[in-house]
C-alpha positions in Angstrom: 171.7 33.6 -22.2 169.4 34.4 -25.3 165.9 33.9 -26.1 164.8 32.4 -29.5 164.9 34.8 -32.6 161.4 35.2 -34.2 162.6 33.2 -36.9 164.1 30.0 -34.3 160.3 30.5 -32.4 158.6 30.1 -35.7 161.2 26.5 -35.8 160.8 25.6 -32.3 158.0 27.7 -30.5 156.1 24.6 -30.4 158.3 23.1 -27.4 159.6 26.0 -26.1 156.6 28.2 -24.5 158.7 29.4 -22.1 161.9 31.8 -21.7 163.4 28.7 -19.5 163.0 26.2 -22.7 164.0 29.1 -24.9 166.9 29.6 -23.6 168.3 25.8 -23.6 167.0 25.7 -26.9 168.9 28.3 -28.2 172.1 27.7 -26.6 171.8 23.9 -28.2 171.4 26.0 -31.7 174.7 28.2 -31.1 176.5 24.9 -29.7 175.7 22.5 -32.4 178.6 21.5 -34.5 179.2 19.1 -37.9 182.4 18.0 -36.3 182.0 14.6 -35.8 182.3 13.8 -31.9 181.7 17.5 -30.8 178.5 19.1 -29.8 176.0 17.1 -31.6 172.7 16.9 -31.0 170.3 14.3 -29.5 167.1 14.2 -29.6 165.1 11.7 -27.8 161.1 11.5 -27.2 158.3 9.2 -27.2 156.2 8.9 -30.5 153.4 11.2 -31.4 155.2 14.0 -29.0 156.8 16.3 -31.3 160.3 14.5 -31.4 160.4 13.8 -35.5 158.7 17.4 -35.8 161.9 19.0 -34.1 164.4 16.6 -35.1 163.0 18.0 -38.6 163.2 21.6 -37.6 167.0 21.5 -37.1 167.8 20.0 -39.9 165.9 23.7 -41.1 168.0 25.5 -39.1 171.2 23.8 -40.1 170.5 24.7 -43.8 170.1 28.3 -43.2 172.9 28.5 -40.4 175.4 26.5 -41.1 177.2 27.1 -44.4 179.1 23.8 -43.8 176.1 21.7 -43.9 175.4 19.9 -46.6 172.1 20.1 -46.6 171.6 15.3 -46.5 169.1 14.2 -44.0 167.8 11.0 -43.4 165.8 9.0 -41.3 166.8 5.7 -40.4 165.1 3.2 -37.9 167.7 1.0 -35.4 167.1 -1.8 -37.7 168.6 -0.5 -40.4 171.8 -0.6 -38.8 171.7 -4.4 -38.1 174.4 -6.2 -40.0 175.3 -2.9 -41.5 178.4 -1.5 -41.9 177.7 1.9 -39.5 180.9 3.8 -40.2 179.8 3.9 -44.3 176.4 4.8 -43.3 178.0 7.8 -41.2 180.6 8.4 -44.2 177.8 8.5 -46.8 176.1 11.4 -44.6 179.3 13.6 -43.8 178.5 17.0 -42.6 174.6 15.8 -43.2 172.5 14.7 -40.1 171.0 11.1 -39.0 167.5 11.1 -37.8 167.3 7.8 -36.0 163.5 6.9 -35.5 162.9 4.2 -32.4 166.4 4.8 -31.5 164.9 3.1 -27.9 165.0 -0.3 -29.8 169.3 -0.2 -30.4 171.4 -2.2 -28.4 173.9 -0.9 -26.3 176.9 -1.7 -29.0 175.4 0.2 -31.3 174.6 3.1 -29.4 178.5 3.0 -28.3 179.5 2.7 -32.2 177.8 5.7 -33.5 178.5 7.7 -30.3 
């Protein structure tokens, strides 16, 4: 396993003070893929914890990584999806990321849609 490079500490040194965290951390980094369905990331915290912050911070690290990212983020809440058509919102942000703020509040259905 690998540590965090100085530049992924600068990104995510913040919630990972320890080689333990580092480690996980950085092996989520070399897994992550834009392929829809295969090794993508969730994040899930409570508010005011750092969550948004990191969420953020990949997005960072997918820009300078990933030539196959498009560089589209956006931050949605679970309401946004109701009455939505989900599969054009997920279209809309191909090879771009979906930050999902409350994502606690979605139903179950919803969860299993976007999954």
């Amino acid at each position: 396993p690998r540590t965090l490079t100085m530049e992924e500490k600068a990104l995510f040194g913040g919630i990972a003070p320890n080689k333990d965290l580092q480690e996980k951390i950085a092996e989520v980094l070399d897994r992550a893929s834009l392929v829809p369905n295969e090794n993508n990331i969730i994040i899930s915290g409570e508010k005011e914890t750092g969550t948004m912050e990191t969420a953020e911070n990949i997005v960072k690290y997918l820009t300078q990584s990933n030539r196959g990212f498009s560089g589209k983020s956006k931050v949605y809440s679970s309401a946004d999806f109701t009455g939505k058509d989900i599969f054009a919102i997920i279209s809309e942000m191909s090879n771009g990321v979906i930050i999902i703020d409350d994502a606690g509040n979605m139903s179950a259905d919803l969860c299993n849609k976007l999954i």
